[in-house]
VOMI-143750 format. One record per residue (C-alpha): residue in one letter; x, y, z negated. Coordinates in steps of 0.1 Angstrom, whole numbers, padded with zeros to 4 digits, always signed. Last residue first. Example, Ala and Ser with C-alpha at 12.3 -4.5 7.8 and 13.67 -1.06 7.14 Angstrom:
VOMI-143750
S+0137-0011-0071;A+0123-0045-0078;
end
This chain:
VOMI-143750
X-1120-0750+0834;X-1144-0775+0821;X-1124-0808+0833;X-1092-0796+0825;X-1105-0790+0788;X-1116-0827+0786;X-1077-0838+0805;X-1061-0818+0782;X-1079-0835+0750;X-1074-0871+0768;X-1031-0861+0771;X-1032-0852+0733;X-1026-0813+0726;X-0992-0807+0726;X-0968-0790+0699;X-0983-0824+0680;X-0969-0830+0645;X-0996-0820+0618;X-1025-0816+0634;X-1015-0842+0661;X-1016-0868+0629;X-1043-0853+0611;X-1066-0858+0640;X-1054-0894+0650;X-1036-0905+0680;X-1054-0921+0707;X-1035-0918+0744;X-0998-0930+0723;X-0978-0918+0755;X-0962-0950+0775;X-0937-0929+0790;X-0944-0938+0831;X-0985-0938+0818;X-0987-0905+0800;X-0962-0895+0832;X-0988-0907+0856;X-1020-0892+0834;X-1004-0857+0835;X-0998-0857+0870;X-1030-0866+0881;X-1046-0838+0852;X-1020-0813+0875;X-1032-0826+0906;X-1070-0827+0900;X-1069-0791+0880;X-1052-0774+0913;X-1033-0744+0920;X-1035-0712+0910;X-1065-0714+0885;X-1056-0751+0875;X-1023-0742+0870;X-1031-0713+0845;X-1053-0735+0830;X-1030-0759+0818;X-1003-0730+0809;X-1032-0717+0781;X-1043-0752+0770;X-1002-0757+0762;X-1004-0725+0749;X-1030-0735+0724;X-1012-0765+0716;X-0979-0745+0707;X-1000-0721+0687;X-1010-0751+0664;X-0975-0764+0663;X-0962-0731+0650;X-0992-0725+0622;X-0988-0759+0612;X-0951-0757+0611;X-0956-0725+0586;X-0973-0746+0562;X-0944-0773+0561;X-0924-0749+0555;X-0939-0733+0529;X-0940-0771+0513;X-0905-0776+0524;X-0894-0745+0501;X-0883-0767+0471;X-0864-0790+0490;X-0842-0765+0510;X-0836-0746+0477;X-0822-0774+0458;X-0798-0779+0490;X-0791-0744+0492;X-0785-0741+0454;X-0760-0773+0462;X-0741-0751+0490;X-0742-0719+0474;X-0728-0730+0440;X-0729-0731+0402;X-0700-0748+0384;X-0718-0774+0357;X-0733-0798+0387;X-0760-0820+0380;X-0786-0810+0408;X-0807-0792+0383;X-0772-0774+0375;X-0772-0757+0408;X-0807-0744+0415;X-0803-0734+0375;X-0771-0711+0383;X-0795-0682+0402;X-0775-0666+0429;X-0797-0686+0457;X-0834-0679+0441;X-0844-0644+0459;X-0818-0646+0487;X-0835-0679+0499;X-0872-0660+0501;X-0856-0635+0523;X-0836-0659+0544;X-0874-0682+0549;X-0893-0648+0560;X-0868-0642+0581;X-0864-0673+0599;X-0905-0672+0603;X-0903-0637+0617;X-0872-0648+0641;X-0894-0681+0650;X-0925-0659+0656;X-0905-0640+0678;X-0890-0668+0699;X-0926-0683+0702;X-0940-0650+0715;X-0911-0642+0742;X-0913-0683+0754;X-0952-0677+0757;X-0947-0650+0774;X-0980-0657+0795;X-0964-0660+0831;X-0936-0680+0814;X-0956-0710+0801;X-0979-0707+0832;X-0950-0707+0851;X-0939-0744+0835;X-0976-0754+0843;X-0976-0743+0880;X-0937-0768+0878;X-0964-0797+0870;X-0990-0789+0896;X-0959-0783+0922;X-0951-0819+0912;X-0986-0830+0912;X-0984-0815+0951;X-0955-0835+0958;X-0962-0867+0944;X-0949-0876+0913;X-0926-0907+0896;X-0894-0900+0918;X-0896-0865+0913;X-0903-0868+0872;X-0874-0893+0873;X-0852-0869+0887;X-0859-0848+0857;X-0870-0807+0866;X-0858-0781+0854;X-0872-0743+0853;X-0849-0713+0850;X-0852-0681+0836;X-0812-0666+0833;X-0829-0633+0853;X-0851-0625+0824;X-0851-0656+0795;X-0844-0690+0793;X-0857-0723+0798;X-0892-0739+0814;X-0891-0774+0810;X-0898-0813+0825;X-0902-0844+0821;X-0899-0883+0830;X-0888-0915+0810;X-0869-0939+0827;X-0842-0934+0804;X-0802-0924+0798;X-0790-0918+0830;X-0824-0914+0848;X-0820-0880+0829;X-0802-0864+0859;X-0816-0830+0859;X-0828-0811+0890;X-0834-0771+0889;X-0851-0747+0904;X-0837-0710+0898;X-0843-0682+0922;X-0883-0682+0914;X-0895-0651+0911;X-0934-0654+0902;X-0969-0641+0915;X-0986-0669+0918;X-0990-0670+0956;X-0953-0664+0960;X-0944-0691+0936;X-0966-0718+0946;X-0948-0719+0983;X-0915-0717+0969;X-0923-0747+0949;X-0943-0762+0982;X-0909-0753+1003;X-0887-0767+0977;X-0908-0797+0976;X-0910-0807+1015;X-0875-0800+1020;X-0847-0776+1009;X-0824-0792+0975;X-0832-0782+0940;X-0799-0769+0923;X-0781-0793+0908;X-0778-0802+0867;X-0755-0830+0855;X-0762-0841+0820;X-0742-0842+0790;X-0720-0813+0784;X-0741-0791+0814;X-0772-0788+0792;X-0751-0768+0763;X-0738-0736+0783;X-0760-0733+0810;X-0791-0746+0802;X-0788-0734+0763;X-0779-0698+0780;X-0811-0678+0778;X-0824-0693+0745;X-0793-0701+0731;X-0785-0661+0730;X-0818-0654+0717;X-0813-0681+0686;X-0781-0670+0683;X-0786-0632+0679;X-0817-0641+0658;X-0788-0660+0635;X-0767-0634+0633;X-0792-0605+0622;X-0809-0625+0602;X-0776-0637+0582;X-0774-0598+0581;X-0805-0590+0565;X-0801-0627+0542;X-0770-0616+0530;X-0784-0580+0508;X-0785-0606+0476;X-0751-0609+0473;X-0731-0586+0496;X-0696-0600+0505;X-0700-0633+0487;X-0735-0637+0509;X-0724-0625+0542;X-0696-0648+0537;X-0718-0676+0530;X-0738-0669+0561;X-0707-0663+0585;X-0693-0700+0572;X-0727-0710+0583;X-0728-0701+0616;X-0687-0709+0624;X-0693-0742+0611;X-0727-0747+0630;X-0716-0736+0667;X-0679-0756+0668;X-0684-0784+0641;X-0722-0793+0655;X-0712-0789+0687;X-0683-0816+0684;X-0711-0838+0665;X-0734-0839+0692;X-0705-0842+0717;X-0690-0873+0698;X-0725-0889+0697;X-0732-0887+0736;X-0699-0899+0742;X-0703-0928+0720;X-0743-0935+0735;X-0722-0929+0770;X-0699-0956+0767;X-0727-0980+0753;X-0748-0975+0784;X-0781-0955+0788;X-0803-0962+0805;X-0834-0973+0784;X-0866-0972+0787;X-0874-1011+0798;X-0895-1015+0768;X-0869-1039+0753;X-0845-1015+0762;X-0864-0986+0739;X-0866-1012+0710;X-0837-1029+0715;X-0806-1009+0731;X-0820-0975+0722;X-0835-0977+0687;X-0810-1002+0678;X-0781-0980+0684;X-0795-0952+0663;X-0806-0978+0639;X-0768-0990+0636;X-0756-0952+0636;X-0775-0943+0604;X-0751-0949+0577;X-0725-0931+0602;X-0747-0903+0606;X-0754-0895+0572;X-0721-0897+0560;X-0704-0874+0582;X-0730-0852+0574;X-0728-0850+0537;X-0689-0850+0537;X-0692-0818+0567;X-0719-0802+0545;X-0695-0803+0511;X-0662-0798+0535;X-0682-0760+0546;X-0695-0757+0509;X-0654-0761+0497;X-0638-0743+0523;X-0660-0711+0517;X-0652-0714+0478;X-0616-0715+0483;X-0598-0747+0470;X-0600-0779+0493;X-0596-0814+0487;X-0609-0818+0447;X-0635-0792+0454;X-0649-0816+0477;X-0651-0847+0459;X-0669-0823+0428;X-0690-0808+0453;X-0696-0847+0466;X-0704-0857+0432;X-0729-0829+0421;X-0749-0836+0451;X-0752-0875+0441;X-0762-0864+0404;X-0775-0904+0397;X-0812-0884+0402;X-0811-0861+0433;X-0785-0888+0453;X-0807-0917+0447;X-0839-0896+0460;X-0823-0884+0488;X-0811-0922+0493;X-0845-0937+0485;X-0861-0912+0510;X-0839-0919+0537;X-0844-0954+0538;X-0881-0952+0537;X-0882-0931+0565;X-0857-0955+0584;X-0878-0980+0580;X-0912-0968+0582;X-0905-0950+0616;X-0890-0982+0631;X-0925-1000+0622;X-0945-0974+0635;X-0920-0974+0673;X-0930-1008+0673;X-0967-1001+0669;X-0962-0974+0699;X-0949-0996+0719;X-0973-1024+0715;X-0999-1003+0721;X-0984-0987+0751;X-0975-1023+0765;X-1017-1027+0764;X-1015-0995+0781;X-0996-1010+0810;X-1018-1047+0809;X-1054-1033+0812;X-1040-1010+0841;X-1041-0971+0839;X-1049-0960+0869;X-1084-0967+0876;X-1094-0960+0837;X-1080-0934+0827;X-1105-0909+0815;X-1125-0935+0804;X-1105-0947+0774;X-1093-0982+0775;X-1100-1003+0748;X-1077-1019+0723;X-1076-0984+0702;X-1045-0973+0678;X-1060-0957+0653;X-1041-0977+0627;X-1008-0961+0639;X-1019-0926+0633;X-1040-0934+0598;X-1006-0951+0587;X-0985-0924+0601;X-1004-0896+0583;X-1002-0918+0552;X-0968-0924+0553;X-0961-0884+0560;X-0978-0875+0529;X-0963-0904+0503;X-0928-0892+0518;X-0938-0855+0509;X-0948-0856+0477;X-0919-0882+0470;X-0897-0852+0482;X-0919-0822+0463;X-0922-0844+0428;X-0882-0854+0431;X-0879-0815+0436;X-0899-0803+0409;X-0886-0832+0382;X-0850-0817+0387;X-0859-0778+0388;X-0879-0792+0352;X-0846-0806+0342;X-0825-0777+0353;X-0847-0752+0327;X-0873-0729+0339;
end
């Protein structure tokens, strides 16, 4: 297959893709309903979900933007041989191979992030301020930003440097033991992403004794679960919007609760809530999705160390010296279909685990507190309560908050 067929593949696959995720958000945004579903009604005001609507169609408009925005770049850099300019940039600063794809991805990111900074900033002082979301000050936006990318230089470098030496040191053996490393980081950030990662931009304190502890403790016995780590998260410093999550693994489990989700719930729909975060554990649903990410990881490093060696990847991108960076990037765009297939499959056992956890809670506990719960955050976060089929298909880990609340009802 010659590097103007590669060329015409991949402008086919990203335009493919564009055209596919437009129409998904046009059928999601058009469903947007003006009447209040039943299941709310009483505690969901006319005037609250009329400010969901008008959140979520300004969060549609955003989306079309900056979708649009990126698409014409990719598709700017694939035909005016964008790729092939920044290998040629880097190879012009650095001389080893390894120095060269690590400066390549460092150019490409820098990039990225400073052409979209101003819509990262709008997005939280407009759009999310004007819904009176945000918390966040300008001080801690920066700081926020200069963390993400500090991370990104000290835990991505070091990953993918490893990956292309794998791959100069064994060819088309790499992907076993880029597997091998990258499982090992995946587990590792699994037990110690509250500990290690959390702790850089929010403050996390132990749950202290009262009413709550004491119902949390209470829950715990009767369901069967060790519960040494309760956790509170200050996420009022950045928005008003509440949550909470189940994290790590064996004696590093811990669950984590936002402020905002105390101040927001009543005691028993918090212990409803945490019920739900056991649930996840109680059914290894963390151990399951963590192995079906390895599998789908492997499956994705196996197909790579078929195609990365071959020159064509390269040259379709409009480079004459072949490469594992731009071969990566052609690859990357040619496997997004399989991808994209393989999300399905993830998000789909994400919403039946999410069923899974629900009932768990409403065995040990109590349906009414938990689907109480539910509705007050969908409410607190303005949650879209009417997105369309194809749309949670496609995107939704969780089943809609009106789908919970029907299979609440018949458990």
């Amino acid at each position: 297959m010659s590097p103007t067929i590669i060329l015409y593949l991949i402008i086919t696959i990203v335009i493919a893709d564009y055209l596919l995720e437009r129409t998904l958000s046009f059928l999601n945004c058009r469903n947007i309903s003006t009447e209040l579903p039943d299941e709310v009604k009483g505690i969901y005001s006319e005037e609250k979900y009329q400010q969901s609507q008008e959140y979520k169609k300004a969060n549609c408009r955003f989306e079309l933007v900056t979708a649009s925005l990126k698409v014409m770049i990719l598709l700017a850099l694939l035909m005016v041989g964008g790729f092939a300019f920044v290998d040629e940039l880097a190879r012009g600063m650095v001389q080893t191979e390894m120095l060269v794809s690590l400066l390549f991805f460092g150019l490409l990111m820098f990039a990225s992030e400073i052409l979209f900074l101003p819509f990262g900033l709008y997005h939280t002082f407009v759009l999310e301020e004007r819904f009176a979301f945000n918390k966040t000050t300008l001080a801690t936006f920066i700081t926020d930003k200069l963390k993400g990318w500090l991370l990104i230089v000290i835990l991505g470098g070091p990953l993918l440097a490893a990956v292309i030496w794998f791959y100069q040191i064994t060819q088309g053996a790499f992907w076993i033991y880029a597997w091998l490393l990258m499982s090992g980081f995946m587990i590792l950030m699994t037990m110690f992403y509250s500990t290690l990662i959390v702790p850089l931009f929010n403050k996390q304190t132990p749950l202290e004794q009262g009413e709550l502890r004491d119902a949390i403790e209470a829950f715990s016995t009767k369901a069967g679960f060790q519960l040494d780590n309760v956790f509170v998260i200050d996420g009022s410093r950045r928005s008003s919007k509440a949550n909470a999550y189940f994290s790590g693994l064996g004696a590093k489990k811990r669950i984590v609760l936002y402020d905002t989700l105390i101040n927001d719930l009543e005691v028993e729909e918090l212990v409803a809530v945490l019920a739900h975060e056991i649930g996840h554990y109680k059914k290894k649903h963390t151990t399951k999705g963590i192995v079906l990410a390895l599998c789908q990881t492997g499956i994705m490093l196996y197909i790579l160390s078929l195609f990365i060696a071959k020159p064509v990847l390269s040259a379709a991108l409009g480079a004459d010296i072949h490469s594992f960076h731009l071969a990566l990037i052609s690859f990357a765009i040619l496997y997004s279909p399989l991808a994209t297939l393989m999300g399905l499959v993830m998000n789909s056992f994400s919403r039946k685990n999410e069923y899974e956890a629900d009932r768990f809670a409403a065995q040990y506990l109590n349906a009414a507190a938990l689907a109480s719960a539910l509705k007050k955050l969908s409410i607190n976060n303005l949650s879209n309560l009417t997105p369309h089929p194809a749309y949670v298909f496609f995107h939704y880990s969780h089943p809609p908050l009106l789908q919970r609340l029907r299979a609440m009802s018949t458990t």
